[in-house]
C-alpha positions as CSV (number, residue, x, y, z in Angstrom):
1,X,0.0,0.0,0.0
2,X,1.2,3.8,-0.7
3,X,1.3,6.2,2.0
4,X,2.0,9.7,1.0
5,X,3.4,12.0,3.4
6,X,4.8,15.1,0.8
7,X,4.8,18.6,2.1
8,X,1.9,19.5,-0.4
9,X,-0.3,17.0,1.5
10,X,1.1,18.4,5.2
11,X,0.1,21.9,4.0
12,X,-3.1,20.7,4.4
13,X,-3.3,20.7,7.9
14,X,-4.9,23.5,8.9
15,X,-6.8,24.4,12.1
16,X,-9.7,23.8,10.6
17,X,-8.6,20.6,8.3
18,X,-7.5,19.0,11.7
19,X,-10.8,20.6,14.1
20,X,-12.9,18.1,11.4
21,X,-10.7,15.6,11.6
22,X,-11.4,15.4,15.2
23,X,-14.9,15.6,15.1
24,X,-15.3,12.9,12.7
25,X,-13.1,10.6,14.8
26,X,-14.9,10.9,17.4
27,X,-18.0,10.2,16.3
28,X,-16.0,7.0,14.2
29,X,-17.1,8.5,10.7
30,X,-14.4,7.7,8.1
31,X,-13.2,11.2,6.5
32,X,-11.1,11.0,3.3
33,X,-9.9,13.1,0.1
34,X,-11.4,12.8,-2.9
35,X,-10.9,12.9,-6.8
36,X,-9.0,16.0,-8.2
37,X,-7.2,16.8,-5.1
38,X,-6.2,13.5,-4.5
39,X,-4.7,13.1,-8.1
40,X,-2.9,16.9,-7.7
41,X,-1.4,15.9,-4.6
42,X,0.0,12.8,-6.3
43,X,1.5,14.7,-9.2
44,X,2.9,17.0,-6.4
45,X,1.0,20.1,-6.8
46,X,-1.2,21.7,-4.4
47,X,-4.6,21.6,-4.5
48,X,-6.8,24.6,-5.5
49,X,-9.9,22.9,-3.9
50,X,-10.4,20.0,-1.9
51,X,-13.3,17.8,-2.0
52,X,-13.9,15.3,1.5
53,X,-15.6,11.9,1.2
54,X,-17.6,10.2,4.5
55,X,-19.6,7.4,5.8
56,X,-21.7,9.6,7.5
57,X,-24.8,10.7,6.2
58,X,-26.0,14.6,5.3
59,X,-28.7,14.2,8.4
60,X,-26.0,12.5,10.5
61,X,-23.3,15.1,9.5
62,X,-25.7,18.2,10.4
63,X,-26.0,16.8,13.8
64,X,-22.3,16.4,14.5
65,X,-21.4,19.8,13.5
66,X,-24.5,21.7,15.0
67,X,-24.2,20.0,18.4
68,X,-20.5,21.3,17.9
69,X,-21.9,24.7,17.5
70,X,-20.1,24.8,14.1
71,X,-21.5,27.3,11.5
72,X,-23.1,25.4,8.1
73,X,-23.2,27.2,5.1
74,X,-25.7,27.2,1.8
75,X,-28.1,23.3,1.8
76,X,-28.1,23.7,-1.9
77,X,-25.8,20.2,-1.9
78,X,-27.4,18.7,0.4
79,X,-30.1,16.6,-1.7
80,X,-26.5,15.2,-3.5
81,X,-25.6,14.5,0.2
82,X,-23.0,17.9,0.2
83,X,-22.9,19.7,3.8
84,X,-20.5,22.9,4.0
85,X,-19.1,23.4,7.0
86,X,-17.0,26.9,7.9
87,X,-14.4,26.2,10.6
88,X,-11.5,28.7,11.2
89,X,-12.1,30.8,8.2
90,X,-11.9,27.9,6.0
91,X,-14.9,26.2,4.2
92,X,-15.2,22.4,4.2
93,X,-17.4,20.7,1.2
94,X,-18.0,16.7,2.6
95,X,-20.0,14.6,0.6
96,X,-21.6,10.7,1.8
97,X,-20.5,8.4,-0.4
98,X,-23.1,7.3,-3.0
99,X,-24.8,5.6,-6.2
100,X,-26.3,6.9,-8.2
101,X,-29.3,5.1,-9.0
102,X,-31.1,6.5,-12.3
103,X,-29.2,8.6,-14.5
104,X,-30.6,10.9,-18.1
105,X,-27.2,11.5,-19.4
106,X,-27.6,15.1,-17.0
107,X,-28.5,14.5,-13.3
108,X,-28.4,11.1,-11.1
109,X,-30.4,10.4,-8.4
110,X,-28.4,9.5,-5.7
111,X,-28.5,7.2,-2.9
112,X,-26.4,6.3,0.1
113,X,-23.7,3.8,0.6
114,X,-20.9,3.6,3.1
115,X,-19.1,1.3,0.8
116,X,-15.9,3.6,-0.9
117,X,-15.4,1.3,-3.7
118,X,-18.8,1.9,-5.1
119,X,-18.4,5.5,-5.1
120,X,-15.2,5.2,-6.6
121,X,-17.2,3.1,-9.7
122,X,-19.3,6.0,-10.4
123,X,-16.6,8.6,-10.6
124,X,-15.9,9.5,-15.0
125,X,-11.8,9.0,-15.3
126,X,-9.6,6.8,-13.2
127,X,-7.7,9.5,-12.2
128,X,-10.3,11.3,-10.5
129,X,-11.5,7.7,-8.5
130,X,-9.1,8.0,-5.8
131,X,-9.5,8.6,-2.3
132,X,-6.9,9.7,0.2
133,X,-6.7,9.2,4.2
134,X,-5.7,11.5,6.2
135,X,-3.3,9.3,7.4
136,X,-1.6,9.6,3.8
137,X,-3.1,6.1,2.9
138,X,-4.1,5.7,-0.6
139,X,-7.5,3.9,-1.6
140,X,-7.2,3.1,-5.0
141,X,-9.7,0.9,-6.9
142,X,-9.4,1.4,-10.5
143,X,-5.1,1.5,-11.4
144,X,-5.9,5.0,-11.1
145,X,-2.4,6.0,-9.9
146,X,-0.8,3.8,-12.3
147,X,-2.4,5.6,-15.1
148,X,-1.8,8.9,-13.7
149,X,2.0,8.1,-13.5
150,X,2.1,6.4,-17.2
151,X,0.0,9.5,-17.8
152,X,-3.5,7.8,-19.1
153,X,-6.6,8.9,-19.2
154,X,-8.5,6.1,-18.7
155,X,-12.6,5.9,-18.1
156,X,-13.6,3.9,-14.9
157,X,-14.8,0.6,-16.5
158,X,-16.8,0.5,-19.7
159,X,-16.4,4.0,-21.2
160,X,-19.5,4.1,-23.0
161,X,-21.3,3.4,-19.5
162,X,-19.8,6.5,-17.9
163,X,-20.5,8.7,-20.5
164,X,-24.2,8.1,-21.1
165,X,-24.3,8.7,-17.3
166,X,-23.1,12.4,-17.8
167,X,-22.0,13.3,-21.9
168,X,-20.5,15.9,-20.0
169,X,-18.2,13.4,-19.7
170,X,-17.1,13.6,-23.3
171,X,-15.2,17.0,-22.6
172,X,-13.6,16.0,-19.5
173,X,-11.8,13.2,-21.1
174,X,-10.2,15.8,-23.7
175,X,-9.5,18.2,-21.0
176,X,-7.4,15.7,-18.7
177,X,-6.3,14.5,-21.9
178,X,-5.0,17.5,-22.4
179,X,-3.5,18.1,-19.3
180,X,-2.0,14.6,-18.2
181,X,-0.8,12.8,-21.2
182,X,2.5,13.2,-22.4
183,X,1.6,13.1,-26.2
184,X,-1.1,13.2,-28.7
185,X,-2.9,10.8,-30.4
186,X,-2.0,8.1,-26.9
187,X,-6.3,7.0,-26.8
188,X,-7.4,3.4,-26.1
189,X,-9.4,2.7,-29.9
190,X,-12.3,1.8,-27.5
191,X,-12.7,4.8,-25.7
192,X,-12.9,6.6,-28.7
193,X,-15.3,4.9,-30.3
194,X,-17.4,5.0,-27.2
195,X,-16.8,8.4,-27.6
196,X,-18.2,8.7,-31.5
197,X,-21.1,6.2,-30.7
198,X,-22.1,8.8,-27.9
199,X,-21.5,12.1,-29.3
200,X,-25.0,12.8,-30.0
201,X,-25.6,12.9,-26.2
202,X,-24.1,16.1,-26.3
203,X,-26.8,18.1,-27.6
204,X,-28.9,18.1,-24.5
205,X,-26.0,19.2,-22.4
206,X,-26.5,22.9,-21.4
207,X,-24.4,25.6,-23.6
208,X,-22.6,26.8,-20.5
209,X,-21.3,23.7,-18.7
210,X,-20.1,22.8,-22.7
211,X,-18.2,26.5,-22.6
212,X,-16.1,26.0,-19.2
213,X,-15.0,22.3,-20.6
214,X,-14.1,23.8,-23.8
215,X,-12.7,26.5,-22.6
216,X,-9.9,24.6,-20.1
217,X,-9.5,22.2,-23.0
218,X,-8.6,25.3,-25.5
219,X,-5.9,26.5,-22.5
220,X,-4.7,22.8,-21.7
221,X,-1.6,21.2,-24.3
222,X,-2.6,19.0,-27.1
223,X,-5.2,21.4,-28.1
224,X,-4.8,20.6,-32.3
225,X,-4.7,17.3,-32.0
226,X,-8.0,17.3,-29.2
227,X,-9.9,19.6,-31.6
228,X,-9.2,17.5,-34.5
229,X,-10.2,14.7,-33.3
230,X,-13.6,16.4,-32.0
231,X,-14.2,16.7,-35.8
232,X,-13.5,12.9,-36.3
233,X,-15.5,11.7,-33.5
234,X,-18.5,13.9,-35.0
235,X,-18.5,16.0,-31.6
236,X,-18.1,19.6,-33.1
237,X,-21.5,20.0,-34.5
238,X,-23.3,19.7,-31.1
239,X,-20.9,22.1,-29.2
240,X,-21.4,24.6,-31.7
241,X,-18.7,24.5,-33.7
242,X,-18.7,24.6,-37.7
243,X,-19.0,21.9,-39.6
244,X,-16.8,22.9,-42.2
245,X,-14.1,23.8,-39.8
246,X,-11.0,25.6,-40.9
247,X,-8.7,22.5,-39.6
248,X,-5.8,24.0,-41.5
249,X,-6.0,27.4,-39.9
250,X,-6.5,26.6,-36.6
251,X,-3.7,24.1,-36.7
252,X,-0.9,27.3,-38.2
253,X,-3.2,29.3,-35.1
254,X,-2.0,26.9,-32.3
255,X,1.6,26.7,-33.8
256,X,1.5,30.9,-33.9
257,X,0.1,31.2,-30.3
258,X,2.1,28.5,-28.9
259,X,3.5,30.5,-26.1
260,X,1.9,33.1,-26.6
261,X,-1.2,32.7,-23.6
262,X,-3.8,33.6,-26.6
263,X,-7.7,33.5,-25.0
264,X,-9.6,30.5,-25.6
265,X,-11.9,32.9,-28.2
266,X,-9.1,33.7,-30.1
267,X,-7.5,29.9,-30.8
268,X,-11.2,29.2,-31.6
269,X,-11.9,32.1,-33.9
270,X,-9.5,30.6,-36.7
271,X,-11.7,27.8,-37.1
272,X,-14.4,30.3,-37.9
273,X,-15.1,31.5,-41.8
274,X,-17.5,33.6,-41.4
275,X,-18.9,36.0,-39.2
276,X,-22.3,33.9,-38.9
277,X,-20.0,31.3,-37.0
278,X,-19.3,33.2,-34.5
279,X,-23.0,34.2,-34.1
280,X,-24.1,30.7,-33.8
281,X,-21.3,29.6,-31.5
282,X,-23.0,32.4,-29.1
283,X,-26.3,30.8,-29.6
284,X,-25.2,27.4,-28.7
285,X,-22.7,28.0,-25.6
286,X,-23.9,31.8,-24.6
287,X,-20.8,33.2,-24.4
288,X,-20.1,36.7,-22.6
289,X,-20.6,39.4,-24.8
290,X,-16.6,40.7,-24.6
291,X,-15.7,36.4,-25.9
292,X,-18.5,37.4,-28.9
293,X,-17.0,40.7,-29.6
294,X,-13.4,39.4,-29.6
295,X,-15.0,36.6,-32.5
296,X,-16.7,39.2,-34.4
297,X,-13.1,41.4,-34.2
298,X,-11.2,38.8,-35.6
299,X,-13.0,37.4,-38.0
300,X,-13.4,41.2,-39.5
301,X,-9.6,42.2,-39.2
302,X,-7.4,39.2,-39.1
303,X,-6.6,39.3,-42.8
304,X,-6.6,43.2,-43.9
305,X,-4.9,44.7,-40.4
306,X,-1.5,43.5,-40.7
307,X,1.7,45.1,-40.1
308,X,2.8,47.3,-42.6
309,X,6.6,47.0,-44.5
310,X,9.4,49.3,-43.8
311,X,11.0,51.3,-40.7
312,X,7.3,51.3,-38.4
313,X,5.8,47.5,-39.0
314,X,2.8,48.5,-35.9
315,X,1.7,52.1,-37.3
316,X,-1.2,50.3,-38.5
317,X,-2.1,48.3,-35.0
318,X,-1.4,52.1,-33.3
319,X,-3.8,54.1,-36.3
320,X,-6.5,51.8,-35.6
321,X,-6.1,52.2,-31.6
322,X,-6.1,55.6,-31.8
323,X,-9.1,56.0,-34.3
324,X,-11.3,53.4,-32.2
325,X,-13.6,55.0,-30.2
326,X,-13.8,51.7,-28.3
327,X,-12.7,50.7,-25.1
328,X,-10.5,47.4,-25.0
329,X,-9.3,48.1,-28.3
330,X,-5.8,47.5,-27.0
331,X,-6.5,44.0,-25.8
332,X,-8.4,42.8,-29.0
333,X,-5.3,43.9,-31.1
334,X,-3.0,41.9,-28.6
335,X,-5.0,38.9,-29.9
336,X,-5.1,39.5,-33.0
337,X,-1.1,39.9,-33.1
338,X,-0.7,36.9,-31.1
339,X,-3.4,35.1,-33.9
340,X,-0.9,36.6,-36.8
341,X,2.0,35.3,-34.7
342,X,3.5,38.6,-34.2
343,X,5.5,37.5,-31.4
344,X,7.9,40.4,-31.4
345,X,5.5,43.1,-32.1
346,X,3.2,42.0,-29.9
347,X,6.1,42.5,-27.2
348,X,6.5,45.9,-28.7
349,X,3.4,46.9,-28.6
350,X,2.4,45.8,-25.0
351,X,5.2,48.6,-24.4
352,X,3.4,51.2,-26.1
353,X,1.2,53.5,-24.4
354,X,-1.5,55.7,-26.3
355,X,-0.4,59.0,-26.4
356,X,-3.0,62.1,-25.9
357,X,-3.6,64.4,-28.4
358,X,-1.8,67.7,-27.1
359,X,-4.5,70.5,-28.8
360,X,-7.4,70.9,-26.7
361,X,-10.0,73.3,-27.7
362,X,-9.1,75.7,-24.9
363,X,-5.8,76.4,-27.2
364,X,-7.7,77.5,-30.3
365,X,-9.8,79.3,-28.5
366,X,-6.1,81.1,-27.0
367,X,-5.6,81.8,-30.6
368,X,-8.5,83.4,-31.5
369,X,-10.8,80.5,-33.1
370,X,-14.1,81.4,-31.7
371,X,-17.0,79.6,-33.6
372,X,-17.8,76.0,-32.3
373,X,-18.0,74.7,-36.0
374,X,-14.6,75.9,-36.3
375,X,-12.7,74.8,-33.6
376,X,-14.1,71.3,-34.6
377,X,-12.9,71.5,-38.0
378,X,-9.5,72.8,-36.9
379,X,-9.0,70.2,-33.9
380,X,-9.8,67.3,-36.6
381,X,-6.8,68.7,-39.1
382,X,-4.5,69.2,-36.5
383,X,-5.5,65.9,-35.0
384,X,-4.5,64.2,-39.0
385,X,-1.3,66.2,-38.9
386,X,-0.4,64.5,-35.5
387,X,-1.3,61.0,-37.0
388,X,1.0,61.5,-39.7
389,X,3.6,62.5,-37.7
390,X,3.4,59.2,-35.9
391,X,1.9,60.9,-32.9
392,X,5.2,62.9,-32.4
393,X,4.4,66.4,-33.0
394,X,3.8,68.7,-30.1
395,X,1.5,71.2,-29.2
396,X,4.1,73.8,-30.2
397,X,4.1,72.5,-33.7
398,X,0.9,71.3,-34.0
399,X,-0.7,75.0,-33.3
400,X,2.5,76.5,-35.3
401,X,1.1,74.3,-38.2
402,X,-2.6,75.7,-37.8
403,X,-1.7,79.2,-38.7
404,X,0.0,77.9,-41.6
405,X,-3.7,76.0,-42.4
């Protein structure tokens, strides 16, 4: 048997980690980590969130932590058997181990079970199926630590089993994909065609949970080869993606962007053609308005705004900043440079900061300008002299070159 005892899984200790502990001993409910955090803790990182697994039952847990005069927070869980508990500024999330008993490809209905190895069977990857004592003991079921060191990803028995409990399901295997194994194309031929066979089962799978799978899978590694094979396995057209794809441009997009930290819209775009894609992309996964905006930006300038030959390759990134009368211009021309590939300019022109136009009306008005109409007029000339200049020219020569207009 494994015991861990790394200084990641020590951290963990807290006040508060060891006040449940206690509590839970006492009343002789087993208390153990569960799925992500126990697989981060074995790859040696620390945990973001940790998720608790117990004997004890929701009812049973309220009453050991109330007669404790500890604080519970938001039931919402509790029908899946969830209780939050708050001790010393921390929040605990402890679930009773469970089966689910009818599932639509969506939601289970769940029932209780003190038995770890039948949660452990309804968990999606073997990766995520482990449990982890307190006492640094692994439980282990499924092989999931060998897979997680020869880096599979690996359904918990019959893939096609867990997928049509949650299609969700689908997506998560990309995304650990994508983030545990070593190289593309490493699949077991079965799971995949599980995978095909099921893919329909992602239409009825709400737009938004499909957007934060897609999106970690879009920042994870792998992320041609995982969107490729989306298109093989007939996935794209129910997460709203094209079904013409531009395959060729997104994979020259990945290579551009490769360290480049583009946003998830912006690797996407490029598989876009039109405008329309974007547009029905939003209608599938409701995307935020800024993610639609970014689409509709780069879809509309990636080709004609590029940088322009000779001494000053950005002047045409800068004109179009400084014409926009946008906000977050600057950040939508970031990712379009880092689409393009621009690596050095896009360097460059994080560096840049928008100048401000030196001539205010206030000026003009110094010089004698006194009708509204013309003040307008003469700020806009002066305003084109300034471009020209490449934003150089003062206010000495800009209003030295009015009296000359």
């Amino acid at each position: 048997a494994m015991k861990l005892q790394s200084p990641q899984f020590q951290e963990l200790f807290t006040p508060g980690l060891r006040s449940v502990a206690e509590l839970f001993e006492k009343k002789n409910y087993e208390l153990r980590i569960a799925g992500g955090a126990v697989r981060d803790l074995l790859s040696g990182m620390t945990p973001q969130d940790i998720d608790f697994a117990t004997t004890a039952t929701p009812a049973e847990m309220k009453e050991m932590f109330t007669s404790a005069g500890v604080r519970l927070i938001n039931n919402k869980g509790e029908k899946h058997g969830t209780i939050t508990a708050r001790l010393h500024e921390q929040n605990f999330e402890i679930t009773t181990l469970r089966i689910d008993v009818v599932t639509d490809g969506r939601h289970a209905e769940v029932e209780f079970t003190t038995d770890w190895e039948k949660d452990a069977e309804r968990r999606d990857l073997t990766v995520n199926s482990m449990f982890l004592g307190l006492d640094g003991m692994l439980y282990d079921f499924f092989n999931g630590y060998e897979d997680l060191k020869n880096k599979k990803i690996r359904f918990v028995g019959k893939a096609s089993e867990r997928i049509q409990e949650d299609y969700l399901r689908i997506l998560r295997y990309f995304r650990f994909y994508g983030r545990i194994a070593e190289k593309p194309g490493d699949h077991e031929p079965n799971t995949l065609q599980a995978i095909k066979e099921n893919a329909k089962g992602l239409a009825g799978i709400s737009g938004e949970r499909i957007w934060v799978e897609l999106k970690k899978i879009l920042l994870g590694n792998h992320v041609n080869h995982l969107v490729q094979l989306m298109y093989e396995l007939d996935i794209a057209q129910y997460i709203g993606l094209p079904l013409d794809g531009n395959l060729e441009e997104f994979a020259r997009v990945t290579k551009n962007t490769q360290n480049l930290c583009p946003k998830p819209m912006t690797l996407l775009t490029s598989l876009f053609k039109v405008k329309d894609d974007v547009a029905n992309l939003d209608l599938r996964l409701k995307i935020s308005k800024e993610e639609k905006n970014l689409g509709f930006f780069l879809v509309k300038h990636r080709q004609e705004l590029t940088k322009a030959m000779g001494p000053e390759p950005l002047r045409p990134y800068q004109d179009f900043i400084m014409d926009s009368r946008e906000a977050n211009t600057n950040s939508k021309i970031f990712e379009l440079l880092k689409y393009q590939g621009e690596e050095h300019l896009l360097r460059e022109m994080q560096q840049w900061t928008v100048p401000s136009f030196p001539v205010s009306g206030h000026d003009l008005r110094k010089m004698g300008v006194s009708s509204g109409k013309e003040i307008g007029t003469a700020l806009q000339q002066l305003r084109d002299e300034w471009k020209k200049s490449g934003y150089h020219m003062d206010k000495e020569e800009l209003l030295s070159c009015l009296k000359k207009l």
